[in-house]
Every structure is written in structure tokens, then in C-alpha cells.
N, CA, C and O atoms as a DFTB+ gen file, in Angstrom:
408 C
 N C O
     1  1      12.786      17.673     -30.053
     2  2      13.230      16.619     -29.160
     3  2      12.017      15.793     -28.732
     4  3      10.951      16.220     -28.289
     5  1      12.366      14.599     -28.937
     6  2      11.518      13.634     -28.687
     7  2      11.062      12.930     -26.903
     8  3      12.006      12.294     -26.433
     9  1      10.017      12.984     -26.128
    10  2      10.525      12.668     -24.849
    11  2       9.692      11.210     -24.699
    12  3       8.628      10.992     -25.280
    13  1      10.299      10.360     -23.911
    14  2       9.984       8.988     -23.852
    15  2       8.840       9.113     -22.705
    16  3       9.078       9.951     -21.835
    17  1       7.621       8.380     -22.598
    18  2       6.749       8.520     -21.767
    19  2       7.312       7.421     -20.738
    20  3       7.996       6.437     -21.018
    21  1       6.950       7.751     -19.741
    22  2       7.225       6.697     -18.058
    23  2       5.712       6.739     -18.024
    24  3       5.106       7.692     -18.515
    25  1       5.172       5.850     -17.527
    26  2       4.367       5.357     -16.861
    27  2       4.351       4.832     -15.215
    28  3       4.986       3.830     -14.887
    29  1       3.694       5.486     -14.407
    30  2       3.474       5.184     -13.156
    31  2       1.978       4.593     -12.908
    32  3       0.912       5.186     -13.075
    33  1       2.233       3.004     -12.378
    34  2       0.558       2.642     -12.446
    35  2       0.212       1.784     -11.032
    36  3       1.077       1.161     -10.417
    37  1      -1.072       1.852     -10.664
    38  2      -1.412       1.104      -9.587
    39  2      -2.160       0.102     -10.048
    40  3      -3.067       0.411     -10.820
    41  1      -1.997      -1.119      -9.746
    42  2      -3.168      -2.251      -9.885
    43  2      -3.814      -2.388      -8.331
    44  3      -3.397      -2.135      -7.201
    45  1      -5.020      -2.911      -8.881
    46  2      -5.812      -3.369      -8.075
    47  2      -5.699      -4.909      -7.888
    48  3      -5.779      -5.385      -9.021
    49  1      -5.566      -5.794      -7.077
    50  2      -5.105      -6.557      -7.204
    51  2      -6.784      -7.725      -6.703
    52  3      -7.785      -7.413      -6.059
    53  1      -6.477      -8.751      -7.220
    54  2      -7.965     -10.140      -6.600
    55  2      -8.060      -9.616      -5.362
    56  3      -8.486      -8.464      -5.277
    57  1      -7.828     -10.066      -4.603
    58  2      -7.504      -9.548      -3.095
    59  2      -7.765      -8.262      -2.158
    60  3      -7.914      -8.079      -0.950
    61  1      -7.745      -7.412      -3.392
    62  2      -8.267      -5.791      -2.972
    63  2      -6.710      -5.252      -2.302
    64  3      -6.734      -4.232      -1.612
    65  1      -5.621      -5.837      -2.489
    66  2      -4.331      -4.950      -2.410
    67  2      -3.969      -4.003      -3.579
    68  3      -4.452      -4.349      -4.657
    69  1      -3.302      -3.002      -3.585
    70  2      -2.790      -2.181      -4.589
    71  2      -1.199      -2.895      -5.066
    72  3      -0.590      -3.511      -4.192
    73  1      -0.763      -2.811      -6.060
    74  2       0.818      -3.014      -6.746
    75  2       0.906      -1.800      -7.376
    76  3      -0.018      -1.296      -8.014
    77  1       2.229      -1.207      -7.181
    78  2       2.612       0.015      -7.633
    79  2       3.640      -0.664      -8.679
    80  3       4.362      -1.586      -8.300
    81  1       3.680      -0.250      -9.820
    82  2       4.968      -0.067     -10.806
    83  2       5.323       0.827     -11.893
    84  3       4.508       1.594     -12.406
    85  1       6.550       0.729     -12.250
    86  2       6.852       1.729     -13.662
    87  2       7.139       1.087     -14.646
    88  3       7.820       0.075     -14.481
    89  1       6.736       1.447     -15.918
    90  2       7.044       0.877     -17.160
    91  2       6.981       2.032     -18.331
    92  3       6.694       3.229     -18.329
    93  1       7.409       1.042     -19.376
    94  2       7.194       2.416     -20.963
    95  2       6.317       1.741     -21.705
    96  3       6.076       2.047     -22.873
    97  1       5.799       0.822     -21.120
    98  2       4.628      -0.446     -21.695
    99  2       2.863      -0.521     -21.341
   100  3       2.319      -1.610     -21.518
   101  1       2.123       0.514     -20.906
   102  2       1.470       0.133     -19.998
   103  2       0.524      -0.817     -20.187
   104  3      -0.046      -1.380     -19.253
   105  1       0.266      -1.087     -21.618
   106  2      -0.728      -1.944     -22.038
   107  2      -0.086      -3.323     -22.042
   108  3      -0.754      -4.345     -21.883
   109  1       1.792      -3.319     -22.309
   110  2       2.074      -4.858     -21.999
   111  2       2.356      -4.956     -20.981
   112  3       2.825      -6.053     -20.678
   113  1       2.256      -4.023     -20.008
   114  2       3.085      -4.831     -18.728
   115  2       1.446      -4.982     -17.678
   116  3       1.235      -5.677     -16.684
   117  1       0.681      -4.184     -18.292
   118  2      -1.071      -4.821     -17.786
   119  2      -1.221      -6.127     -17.783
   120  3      -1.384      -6.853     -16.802
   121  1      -1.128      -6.597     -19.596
   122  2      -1.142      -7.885     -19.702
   123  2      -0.075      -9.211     -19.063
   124  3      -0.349     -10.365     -18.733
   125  1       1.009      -8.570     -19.071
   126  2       2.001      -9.512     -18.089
   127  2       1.749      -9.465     -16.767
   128  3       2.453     -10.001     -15.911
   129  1       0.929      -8.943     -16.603
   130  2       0.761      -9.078     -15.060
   131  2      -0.624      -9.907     -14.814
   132  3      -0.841     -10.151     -13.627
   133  1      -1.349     -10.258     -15.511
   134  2      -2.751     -10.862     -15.788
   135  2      -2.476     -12.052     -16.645
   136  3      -3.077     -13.124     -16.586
   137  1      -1.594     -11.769     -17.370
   138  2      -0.967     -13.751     -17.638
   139  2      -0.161     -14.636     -16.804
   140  3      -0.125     -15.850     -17.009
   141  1       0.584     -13.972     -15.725
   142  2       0.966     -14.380     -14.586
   143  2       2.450     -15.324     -15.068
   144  3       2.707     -16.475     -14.714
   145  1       3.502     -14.196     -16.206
   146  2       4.252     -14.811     -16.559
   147  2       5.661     -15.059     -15.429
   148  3       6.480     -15.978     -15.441
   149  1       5.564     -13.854     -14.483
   150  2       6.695     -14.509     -13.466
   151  2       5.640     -14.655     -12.526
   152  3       4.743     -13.965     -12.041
   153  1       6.206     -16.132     -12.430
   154  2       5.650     -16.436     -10.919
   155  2       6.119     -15.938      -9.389
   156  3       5.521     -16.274      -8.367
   157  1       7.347     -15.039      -9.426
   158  2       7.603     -14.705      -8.229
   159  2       7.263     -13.072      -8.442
   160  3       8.116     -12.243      -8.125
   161  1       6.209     -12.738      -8.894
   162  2       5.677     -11.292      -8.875
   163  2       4.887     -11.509      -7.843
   164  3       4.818     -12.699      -7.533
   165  1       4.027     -10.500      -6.952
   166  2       3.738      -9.761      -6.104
   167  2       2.637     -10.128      -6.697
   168  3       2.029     -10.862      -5.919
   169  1       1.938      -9.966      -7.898
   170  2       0.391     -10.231      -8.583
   171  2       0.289     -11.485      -9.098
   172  3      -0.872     -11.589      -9.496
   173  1       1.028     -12.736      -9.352
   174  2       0.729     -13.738      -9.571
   175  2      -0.123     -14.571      -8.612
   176  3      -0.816     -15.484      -9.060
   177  1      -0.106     -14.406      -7.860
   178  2      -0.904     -15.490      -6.710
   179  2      -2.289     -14.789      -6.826
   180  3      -3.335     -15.436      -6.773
   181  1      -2.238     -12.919      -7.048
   182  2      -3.615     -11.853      -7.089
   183  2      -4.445     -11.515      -8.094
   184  3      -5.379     -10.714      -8.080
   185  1      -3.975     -12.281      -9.089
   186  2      -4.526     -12.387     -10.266
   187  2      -6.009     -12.695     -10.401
   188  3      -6.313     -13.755      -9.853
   189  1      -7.081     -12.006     -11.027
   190  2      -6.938     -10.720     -12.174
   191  2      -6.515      -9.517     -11.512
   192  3      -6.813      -9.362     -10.328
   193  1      -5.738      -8.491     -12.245
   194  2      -5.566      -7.272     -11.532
   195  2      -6.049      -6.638     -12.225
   196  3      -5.875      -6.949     -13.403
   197  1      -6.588      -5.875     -12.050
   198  2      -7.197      -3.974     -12.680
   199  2      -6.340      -2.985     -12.410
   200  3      -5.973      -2.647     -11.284
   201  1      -6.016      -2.514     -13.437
   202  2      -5.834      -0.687     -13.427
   203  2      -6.732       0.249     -13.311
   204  3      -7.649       0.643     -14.031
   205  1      -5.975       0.794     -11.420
   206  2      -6.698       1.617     -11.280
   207  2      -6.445       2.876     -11.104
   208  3      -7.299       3.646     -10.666
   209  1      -5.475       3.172     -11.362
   210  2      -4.375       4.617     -11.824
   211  2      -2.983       4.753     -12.504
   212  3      -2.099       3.898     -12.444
   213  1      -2.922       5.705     -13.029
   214  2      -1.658       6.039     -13.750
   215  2      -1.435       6.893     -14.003
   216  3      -2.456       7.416     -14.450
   217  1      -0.295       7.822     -14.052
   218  2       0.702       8.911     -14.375
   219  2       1.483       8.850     -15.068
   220  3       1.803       7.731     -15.467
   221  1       2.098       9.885     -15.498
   222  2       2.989       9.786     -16.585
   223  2       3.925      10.768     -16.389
   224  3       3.670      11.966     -16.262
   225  1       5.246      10.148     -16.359
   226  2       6.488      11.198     -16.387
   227  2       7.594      11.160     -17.948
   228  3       7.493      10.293     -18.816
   229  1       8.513      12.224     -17.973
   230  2       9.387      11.872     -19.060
   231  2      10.962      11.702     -18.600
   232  3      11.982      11.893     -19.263
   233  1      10.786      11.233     -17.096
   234  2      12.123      11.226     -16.508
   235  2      11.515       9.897     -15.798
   236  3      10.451       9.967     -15.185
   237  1      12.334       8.529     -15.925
   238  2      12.368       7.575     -15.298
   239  2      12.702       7.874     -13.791
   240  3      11.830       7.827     -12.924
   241  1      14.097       8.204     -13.513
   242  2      14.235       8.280     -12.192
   243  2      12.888       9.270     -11.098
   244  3      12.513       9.065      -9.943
   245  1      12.476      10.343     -12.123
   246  2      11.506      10.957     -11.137
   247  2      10.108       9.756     -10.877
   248  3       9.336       9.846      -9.923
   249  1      10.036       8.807     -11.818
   250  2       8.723       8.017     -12.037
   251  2       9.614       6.951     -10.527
   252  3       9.139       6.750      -9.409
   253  1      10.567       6.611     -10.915
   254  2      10.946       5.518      -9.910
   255  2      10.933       5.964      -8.319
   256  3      10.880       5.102      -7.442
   257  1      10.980       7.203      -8.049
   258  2      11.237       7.787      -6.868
   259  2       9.728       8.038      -6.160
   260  3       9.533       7.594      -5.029
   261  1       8.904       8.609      -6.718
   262  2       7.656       8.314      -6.714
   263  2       6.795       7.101      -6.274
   264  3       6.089       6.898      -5.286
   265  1       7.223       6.118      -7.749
   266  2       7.050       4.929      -7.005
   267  2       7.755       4.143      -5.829
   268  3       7.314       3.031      -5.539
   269  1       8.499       4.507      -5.350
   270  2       9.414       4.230      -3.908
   271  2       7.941       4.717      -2.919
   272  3       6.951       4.065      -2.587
   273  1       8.351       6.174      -2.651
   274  2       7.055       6.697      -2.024
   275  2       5.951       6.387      -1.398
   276  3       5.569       6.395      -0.228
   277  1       5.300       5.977      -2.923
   278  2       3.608       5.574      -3.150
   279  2       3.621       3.790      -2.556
   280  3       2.687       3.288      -1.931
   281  1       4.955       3.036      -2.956
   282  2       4.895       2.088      -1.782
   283  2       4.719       1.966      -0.294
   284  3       4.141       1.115       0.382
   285  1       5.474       3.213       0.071
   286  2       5.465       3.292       1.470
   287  2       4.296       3.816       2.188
   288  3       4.198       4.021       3.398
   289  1       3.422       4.004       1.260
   290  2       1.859       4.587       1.688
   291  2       1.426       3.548       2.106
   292  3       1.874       2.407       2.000
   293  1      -0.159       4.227       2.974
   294  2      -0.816       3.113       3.379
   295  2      -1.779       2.919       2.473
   296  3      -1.790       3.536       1.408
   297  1      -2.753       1.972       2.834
   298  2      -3.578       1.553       1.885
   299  2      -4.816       2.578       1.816
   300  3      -5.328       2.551       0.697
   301  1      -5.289       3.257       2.489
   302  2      -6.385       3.966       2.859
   303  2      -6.148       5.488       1.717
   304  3      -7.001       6.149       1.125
   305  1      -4.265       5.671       1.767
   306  2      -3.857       6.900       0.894
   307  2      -3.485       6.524      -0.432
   308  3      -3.517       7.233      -1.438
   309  1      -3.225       5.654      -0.353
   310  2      -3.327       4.736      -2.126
   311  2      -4.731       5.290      -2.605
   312  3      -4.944       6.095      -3.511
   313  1      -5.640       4.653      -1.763
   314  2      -7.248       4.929      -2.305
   315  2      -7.262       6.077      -2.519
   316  3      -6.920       6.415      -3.652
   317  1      -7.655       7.145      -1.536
   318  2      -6.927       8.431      -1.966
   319  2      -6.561       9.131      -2.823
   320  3      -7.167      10.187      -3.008
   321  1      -5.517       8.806      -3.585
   322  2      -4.800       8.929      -4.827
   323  2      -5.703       8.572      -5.855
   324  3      -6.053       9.317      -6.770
   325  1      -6.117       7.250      -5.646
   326  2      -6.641       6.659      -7.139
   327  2      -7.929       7.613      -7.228
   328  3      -8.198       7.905      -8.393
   329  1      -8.827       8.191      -6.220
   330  2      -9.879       8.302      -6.228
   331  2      -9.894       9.797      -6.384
   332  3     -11.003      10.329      -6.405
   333  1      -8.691      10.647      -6.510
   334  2      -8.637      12.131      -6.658
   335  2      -9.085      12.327      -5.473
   336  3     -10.181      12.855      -5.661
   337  1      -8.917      12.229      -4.353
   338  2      -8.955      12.774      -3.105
   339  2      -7.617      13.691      -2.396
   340  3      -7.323      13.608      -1.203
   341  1      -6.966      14.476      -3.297
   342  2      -5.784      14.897      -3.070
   343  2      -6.025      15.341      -1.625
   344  3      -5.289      14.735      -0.846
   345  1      -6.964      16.353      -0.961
   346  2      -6.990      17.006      -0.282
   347  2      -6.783      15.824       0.571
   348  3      -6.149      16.300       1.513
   349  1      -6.944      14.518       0.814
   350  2      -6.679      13.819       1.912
   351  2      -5.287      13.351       2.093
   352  3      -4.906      13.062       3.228
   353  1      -4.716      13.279       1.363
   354  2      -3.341      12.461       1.132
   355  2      -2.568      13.591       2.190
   356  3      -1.655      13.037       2.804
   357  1      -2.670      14.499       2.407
   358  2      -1.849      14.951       4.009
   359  2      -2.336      14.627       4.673
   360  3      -1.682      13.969       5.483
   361  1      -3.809      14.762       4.949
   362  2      -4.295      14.515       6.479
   363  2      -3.626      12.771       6.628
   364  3      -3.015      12.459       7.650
   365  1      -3.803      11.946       5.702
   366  2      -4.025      10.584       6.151
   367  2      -2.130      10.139       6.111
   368  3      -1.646       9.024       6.306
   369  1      -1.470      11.303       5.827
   370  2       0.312      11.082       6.374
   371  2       0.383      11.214       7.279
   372  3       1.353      10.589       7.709
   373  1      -0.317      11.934       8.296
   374  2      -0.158      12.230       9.686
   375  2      -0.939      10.741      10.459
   376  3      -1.974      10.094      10.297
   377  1       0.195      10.706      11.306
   378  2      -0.090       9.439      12.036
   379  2      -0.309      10.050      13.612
   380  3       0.352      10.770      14.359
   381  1      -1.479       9.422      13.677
   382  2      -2.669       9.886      14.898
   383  2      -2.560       9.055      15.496
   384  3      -2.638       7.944      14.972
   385  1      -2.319       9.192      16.926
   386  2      -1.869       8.389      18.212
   387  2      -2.879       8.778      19.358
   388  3      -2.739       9.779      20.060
   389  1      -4.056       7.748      19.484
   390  2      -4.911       7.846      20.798
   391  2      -4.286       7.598      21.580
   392  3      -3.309       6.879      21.372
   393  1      -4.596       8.114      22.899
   394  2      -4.608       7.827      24.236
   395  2      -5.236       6.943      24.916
   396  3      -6.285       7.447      25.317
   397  1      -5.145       6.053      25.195
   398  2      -5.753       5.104      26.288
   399  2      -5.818       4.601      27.559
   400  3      -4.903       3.906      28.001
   401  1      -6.735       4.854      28.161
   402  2      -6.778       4.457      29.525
   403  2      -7.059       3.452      30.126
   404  3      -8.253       3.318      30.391
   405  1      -6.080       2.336      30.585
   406  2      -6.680       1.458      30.746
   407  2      -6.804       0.694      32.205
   408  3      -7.509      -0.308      32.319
């Protein structure tokens, strides 16, 4: 049995934002995103983007659910991720609430 690769990838975007997406393309949907063929993408205005991580699943829906997720991260745990800092990606889910006196 043959299994279809998913791709889960982060760009780096001009701007220094991350774009999360899934594809079975990763080398064309790199380049479609750096030719800036839809203009109402998220990376057209951020163009050049870099790849700066990727995963690989053989179940779309688990790749899509993931990428749901990894959207809802912040930017600090994106980095994180890309940078093999696993051990941080809990600490930096926990949302830390100072006290202030004012």
C-alpha cells in the first residue's frame, strides 16, 4: 500500500510573520507563494517567503488539524517549533498574568 505524503509547512514571511499551510506539493506550493499568484493570499503583500519548517503526515485531516492549532499559536511558539525547542512549546502555552500595582 502506497501512502500519499501531507506536508505541513511554515513560511517565513518579508515581514518576519510565520504562514502555516498544507499541501502534497511542497516545492510548488513554495513557489506559488513567491510568485504571488493569488493576490488575496496572506503572503502576497510578504513576499519573498522562506521555508522555515515542515512535517509530514499520511493523513490529510491529521495534517489539517494541526495546522488549525499551529495557527492559533503565538509567534514566540511558532519560533519554538521551527527552532526544535520542543521543551518550550508548554511553558510558552501557559499564559502568565502579572500583577500590578498601580
Amino acid at each position: 500500500m502506497r501512502f500519499k505524503v501531507i506536508y505541513l509547512y511554515i513560511l517565513e514571511c518579508a515581514d518576519s510573520t510565520y504562514y502555516t499551510g498544507v499541501t502534497n506539493n511542497l516545492e510548488r506550493r513554495l513557489v506559488e507563494h513567491n510568485s504571488g499568484i493569488n493576490k488575496s493570499s496572506y503572503t502576497y503583500n510578504k513576499r519573498p517567503v522562506q521555508l522555515v519548517f515542515y512535517t509530514t503526515f499520511t493523513d490529510f485531516n491529521s495534517a489539517f488539524q494541526f495546522e488549525t492549532k499551529i495557527k492559533k499559536w503565538s509567534h514566540a511558539k511558532k519560533k519554538a517549533l521551527i527552532k526544535n525547542h520542543y521543551e518550550l512549546l508548554k511553558l510558552l502555552s501557559k499564559k502568565i498574568f502579572i500583577k500590578h500595582n498601580f
